[in-house]
C-alpha positions as CSV (number, residue, x, y, z in Angstrom):
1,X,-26.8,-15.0,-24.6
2,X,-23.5,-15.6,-22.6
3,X,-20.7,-15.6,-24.4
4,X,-18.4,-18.6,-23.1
5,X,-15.5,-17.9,-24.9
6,X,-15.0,-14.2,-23.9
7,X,-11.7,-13.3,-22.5
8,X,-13.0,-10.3,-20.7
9,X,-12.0,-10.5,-17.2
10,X,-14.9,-10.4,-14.7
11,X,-15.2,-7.7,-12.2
12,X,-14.8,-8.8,-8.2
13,X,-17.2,-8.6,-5.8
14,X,-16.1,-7.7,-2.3
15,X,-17.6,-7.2,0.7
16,X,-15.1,-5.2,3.1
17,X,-14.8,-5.6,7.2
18,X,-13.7,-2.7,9.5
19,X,-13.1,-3.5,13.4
20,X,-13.9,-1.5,15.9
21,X,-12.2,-1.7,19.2
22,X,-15.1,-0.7,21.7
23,X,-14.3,2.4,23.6
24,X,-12.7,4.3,20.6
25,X,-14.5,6.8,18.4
26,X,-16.6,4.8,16.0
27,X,-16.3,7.7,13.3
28,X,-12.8,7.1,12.7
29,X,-13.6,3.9,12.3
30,X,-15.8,4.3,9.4
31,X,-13.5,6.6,7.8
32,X,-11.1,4.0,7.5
33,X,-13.6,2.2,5.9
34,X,-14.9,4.4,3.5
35,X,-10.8,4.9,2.4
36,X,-10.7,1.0,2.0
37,X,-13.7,1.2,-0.1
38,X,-11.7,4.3,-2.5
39,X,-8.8,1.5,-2.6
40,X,-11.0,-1.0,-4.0
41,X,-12.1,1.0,-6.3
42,X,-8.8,2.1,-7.9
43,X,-8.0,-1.9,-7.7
44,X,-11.0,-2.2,-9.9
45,X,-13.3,-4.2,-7.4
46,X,-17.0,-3.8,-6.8
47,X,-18.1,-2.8,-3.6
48,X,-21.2,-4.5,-2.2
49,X,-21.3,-4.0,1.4
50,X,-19.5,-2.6,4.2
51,X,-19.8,-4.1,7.3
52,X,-17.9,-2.5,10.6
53,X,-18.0,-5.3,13.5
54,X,-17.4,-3.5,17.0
55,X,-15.4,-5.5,19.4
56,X,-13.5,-5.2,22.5
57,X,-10.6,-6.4,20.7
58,X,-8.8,-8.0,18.0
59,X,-8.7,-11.7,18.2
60,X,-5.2,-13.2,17.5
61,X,-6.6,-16.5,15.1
62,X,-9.7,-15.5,13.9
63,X,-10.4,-11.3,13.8
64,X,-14.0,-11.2,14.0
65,X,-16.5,-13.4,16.1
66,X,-17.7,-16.5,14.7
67,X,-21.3,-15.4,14.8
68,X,-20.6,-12.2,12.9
69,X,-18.5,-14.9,10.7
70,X,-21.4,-16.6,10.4
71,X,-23.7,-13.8,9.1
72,X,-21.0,-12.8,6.4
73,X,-20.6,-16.1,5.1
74,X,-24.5,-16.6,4.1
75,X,-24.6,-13.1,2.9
76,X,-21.0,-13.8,0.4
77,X,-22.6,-16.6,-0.6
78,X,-26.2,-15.2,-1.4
79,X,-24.6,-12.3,-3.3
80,X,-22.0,-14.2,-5.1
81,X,-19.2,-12.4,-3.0
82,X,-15.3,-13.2,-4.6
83,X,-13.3,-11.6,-2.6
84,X,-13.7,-10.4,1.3
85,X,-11.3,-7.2,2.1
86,X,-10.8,-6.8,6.3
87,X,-9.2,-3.0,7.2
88,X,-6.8,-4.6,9.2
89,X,-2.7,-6.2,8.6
90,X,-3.9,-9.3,9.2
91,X,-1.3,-12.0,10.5
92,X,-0.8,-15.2,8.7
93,X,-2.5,-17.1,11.0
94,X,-5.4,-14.3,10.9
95,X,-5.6,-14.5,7.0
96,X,-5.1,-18.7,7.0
97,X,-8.1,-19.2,9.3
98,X,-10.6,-16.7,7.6
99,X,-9.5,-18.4,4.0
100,X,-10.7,-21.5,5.4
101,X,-14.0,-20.2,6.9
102,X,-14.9,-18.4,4.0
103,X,-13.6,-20.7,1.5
104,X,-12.9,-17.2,-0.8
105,X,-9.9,-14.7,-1.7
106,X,-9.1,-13.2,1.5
107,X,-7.4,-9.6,1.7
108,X,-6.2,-7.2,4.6
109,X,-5.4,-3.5,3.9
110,X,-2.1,-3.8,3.2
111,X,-2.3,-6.6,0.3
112,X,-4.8,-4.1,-1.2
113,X,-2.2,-1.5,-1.5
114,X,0.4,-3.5,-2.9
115,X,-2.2,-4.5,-5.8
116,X,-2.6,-1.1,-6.0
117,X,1.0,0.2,-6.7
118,X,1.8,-2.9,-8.8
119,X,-0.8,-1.8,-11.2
120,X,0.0,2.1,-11.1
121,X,3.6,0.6,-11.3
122,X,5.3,2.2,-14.6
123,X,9.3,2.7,-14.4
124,X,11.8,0.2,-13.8
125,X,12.5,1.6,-10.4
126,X,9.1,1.6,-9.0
127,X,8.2,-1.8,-10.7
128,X,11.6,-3.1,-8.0
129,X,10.1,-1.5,-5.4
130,X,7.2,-2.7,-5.5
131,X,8.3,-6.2,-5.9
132,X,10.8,-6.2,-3.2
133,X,7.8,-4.8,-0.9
134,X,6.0,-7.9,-2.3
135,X,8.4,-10.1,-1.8
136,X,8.7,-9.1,1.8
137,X,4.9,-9.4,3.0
138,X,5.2,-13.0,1.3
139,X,7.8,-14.5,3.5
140,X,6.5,-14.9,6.4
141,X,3.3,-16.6,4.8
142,X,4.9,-18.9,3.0
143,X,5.9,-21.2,5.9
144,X,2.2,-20.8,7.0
145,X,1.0,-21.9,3.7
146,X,3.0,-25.3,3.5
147,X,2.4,-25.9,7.3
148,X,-1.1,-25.8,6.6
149,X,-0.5,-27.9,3.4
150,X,1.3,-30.3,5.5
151,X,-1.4,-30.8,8.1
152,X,-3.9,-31.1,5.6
153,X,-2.4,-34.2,3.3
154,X,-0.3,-35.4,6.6
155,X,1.4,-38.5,6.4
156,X,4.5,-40.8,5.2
157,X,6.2,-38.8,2.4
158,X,4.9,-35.5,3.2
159,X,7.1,-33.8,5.5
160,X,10.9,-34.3,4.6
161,X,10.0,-33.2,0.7
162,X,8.0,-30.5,2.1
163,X,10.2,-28.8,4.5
164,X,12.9,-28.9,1.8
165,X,10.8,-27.7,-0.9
166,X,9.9,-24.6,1.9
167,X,13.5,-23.9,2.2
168,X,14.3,-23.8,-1.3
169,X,11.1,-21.2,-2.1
170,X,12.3,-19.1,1.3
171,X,16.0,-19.1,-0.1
172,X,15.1,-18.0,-3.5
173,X,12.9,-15.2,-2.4
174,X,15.4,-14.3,0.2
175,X,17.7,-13.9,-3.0
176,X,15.5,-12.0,-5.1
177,X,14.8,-9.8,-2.2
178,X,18.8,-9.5,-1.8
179,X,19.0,-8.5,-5.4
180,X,16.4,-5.9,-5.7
181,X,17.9,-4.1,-2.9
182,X,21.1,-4.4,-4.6
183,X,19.7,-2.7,-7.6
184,X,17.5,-0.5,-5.5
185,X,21.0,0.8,-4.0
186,X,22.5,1.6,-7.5
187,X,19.2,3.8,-8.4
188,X,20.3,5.7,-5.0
189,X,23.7,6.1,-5.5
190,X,22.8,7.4,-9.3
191,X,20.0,10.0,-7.4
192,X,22.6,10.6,-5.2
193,X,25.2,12.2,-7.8
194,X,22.2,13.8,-9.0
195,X,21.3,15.7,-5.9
196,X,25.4,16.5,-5.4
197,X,25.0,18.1,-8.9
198,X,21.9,20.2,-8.0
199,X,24.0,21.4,-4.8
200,X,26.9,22.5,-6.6
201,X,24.3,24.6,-9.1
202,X,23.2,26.2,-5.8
203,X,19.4,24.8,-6.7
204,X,17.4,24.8,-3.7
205,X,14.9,21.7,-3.5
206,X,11.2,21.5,-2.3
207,X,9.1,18.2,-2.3
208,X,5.4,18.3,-2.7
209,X,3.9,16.2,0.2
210,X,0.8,15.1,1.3
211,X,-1.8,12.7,1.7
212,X,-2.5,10.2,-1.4
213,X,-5.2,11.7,-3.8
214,X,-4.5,15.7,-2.2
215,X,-3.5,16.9,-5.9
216,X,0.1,17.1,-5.6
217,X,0.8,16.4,-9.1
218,X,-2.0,19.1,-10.2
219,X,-0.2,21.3,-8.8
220,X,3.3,19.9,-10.1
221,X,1.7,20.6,-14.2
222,X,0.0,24.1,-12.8
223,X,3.7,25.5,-11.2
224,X,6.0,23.7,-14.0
225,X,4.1,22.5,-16.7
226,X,5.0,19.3,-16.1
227,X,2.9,16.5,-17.5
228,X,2.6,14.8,-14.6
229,X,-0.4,11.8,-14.6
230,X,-3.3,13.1,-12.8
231,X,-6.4,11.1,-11.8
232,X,-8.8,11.0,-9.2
233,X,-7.2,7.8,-7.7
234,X,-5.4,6.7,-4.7
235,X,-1.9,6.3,-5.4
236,X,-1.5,7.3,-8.9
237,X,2.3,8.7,-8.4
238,X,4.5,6.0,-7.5
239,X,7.6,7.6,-9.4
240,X,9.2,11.0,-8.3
241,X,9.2,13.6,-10.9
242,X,11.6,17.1,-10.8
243,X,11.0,20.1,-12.8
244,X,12.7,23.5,-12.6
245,X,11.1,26.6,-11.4
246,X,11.7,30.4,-11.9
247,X,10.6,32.4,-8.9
248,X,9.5,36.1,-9.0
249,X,12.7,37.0,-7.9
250,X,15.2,35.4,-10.7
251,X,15.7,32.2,-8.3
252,X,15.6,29.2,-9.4
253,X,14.6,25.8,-7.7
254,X,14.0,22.4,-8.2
255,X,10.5,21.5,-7.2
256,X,9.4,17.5,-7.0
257,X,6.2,15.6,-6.9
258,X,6.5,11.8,-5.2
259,X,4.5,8.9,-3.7
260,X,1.2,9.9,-1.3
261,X,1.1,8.5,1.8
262,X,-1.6,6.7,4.0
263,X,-3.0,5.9,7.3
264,X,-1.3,3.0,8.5
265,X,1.2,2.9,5.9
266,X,3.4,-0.3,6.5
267,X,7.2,-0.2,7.8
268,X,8.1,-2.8,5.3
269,X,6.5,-0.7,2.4
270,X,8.3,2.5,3.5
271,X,11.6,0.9,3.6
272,X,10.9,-0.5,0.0
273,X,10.6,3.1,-1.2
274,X,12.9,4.6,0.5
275,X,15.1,5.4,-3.0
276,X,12.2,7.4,-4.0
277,X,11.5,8.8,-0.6
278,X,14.6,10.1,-0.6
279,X,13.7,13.4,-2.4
280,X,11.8,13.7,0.5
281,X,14.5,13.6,3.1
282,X,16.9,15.2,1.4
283,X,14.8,18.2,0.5
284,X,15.4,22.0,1.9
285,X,11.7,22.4,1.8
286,X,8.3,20.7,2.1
287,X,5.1,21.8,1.0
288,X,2.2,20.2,2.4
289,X,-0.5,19.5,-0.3
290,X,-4.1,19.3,1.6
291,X,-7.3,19.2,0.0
292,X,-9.5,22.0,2.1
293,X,-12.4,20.5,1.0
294,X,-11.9,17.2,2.7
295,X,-13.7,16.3,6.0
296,X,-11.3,14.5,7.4
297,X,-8.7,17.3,7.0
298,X,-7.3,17.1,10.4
299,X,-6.9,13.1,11.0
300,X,-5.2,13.3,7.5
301,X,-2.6,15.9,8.4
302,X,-1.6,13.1,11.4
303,X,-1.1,10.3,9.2
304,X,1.4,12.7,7.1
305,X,2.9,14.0,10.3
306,X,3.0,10.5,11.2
307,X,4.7,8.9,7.9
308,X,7.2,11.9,8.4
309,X,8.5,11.8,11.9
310,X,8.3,8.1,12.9
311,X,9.3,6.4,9.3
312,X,11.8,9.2,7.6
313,X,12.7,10.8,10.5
314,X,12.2,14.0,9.5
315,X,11.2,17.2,11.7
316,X,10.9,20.9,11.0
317,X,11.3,20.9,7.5
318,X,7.8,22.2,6.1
């Protein structure tokens, strides 16, 4: 018998979308997909179907074709689907419309990851960066959330209170965002005399780097005996962590562990942990950590490359 008063929380079910742009190599494709499904997994959400829609291209309001639409509607609502996950960055307008086909929770990639590092989200300084990151993905939707509101009651007596109340929530999260770089930029200053005090010991630095999941805090415990969380999850580091090494040769160094990256890994979230990223640019070494058994080794290597050169701007380092 069901028990109606149980406060245990039930588990999603998702069905996740990947586009395919006809003309490109499907594979890659899926492989995105399959990553989106390892995300939803470490958000806690079951997985019940992946679906990848090929299309010429990505349509501005709506993503997907409204027969495809269509098919995954009856099939949510015959399998008693929560949540639908596209492996896209989906615009306001994007998201908006698909919420009101679907009439469920609708996610892109990107607001998968966030749920992902607010959950694995532990010190103060990652808990900021994460919020600011938050914060800033939120903005822009907000206006496209009362505008729809808006158009939906319409009428006297909607839009002056409206467009006032939409100023006031944009100001205050304009402020918060304000603040949490402000606090963000104390945290770097504080790293900052850290890494001055490290240079004057003569300690050479190397960052462990790599994909998320590659094992970079394995090998953090194995080289330091650090006690470094380690799971077989996507993005369970958030937080740097530094431990001293003595090499073979009576040197010592400063070896750190810090946040995995990802395919398609959002400006905005880069620039939110970029306090933490900062062992990474400021590092005399990088090691890239790569898990040899993965298949897709080499498309894995770009997206690091990729998070490297065109984010951090950092060359010839590892």
């Amino acid at each position: 018998m069901e028990d109606k008063f149980s406060t245990k929380k039930k588990i999603e079910r998702t069905i996740l979308i990947g586009i395919h742009i006809k003309g490109k190599k499907r594979e890659n494709f899926w492989e995105s997909l399959k990553e989106l499904e390892q995300l939803a997994i470490t958000a806690g959400i079951l997985v019940i179907e992946k679906i990848l829609v090929s299309k010429n291209y990505i349509d501005s309001k709506f993503v997907i074709g409204t027969g495809k639409a269509k098919e995954i509607l009856e099939y949510a609502k015959a399998n008693d689907v929560q949540v639908i996950i596209v492996d896209e960055q989906l615009s306001p307008v994007q998201e908006r419309n698909l919420r009101k086909y679907f009439q469920i929770k609708v996610l892109d990639r990107v607001e998968l990851i966030l749920d992902i590092f607010a959950k694995h989200a532990n010190t103060h300084e990652s808990k900021i960066q994460i919020e600011l990151a938050q914060l800033k993905y939120l903005l822009p939707r907000l206006t496209r959330m009362w505008v729809h509101l808006s158009r939906q009651i319409g009428g006297v007596g909607v839009r002056g209170p409206g467009e006032t109340q939409i100023e006031i929530d944009r100001r205050r999260i304009r402020e918060k965002i304000h603040l949490h770089k402000n606090k963000l930029e104390e945290i770097r200053k504080i790293r900052e005399l850290q890494r001055q005090s490290r240079v004057k010991s003569n300690l050479s630095r190397v960052c462990l780097i790599g994909y998320t999941n590659a094992g970079k805090s394995s090998i953090l415990n194995s080289l330091t005996g650090a006690n470094a969380v380690v799971e077989d999850q996507l993005f369970c580091t958030l937080d740097s962590m530094s431990r001293k090494l003595d090499l073979p040769n009576n040197r010592t160094i400063v070896i750190s562990d810090t946040v995995g990256f990802i395919r398609n890994l959002p400006h905005f979230l880069v620039e939110a942990f970029k306090s933490t990223l900062e062992e990474v640019i400021e590092a005399d070494l990088l090691l890239n950590v790569i898990d040899g058994t993965d298949e897709n080794i080499d498309n894995k290597m770009l997206a690091v490359e990729d998070v490297l050169i065109k984010e951090l701007n950092i060359r010839d380092k590892s």
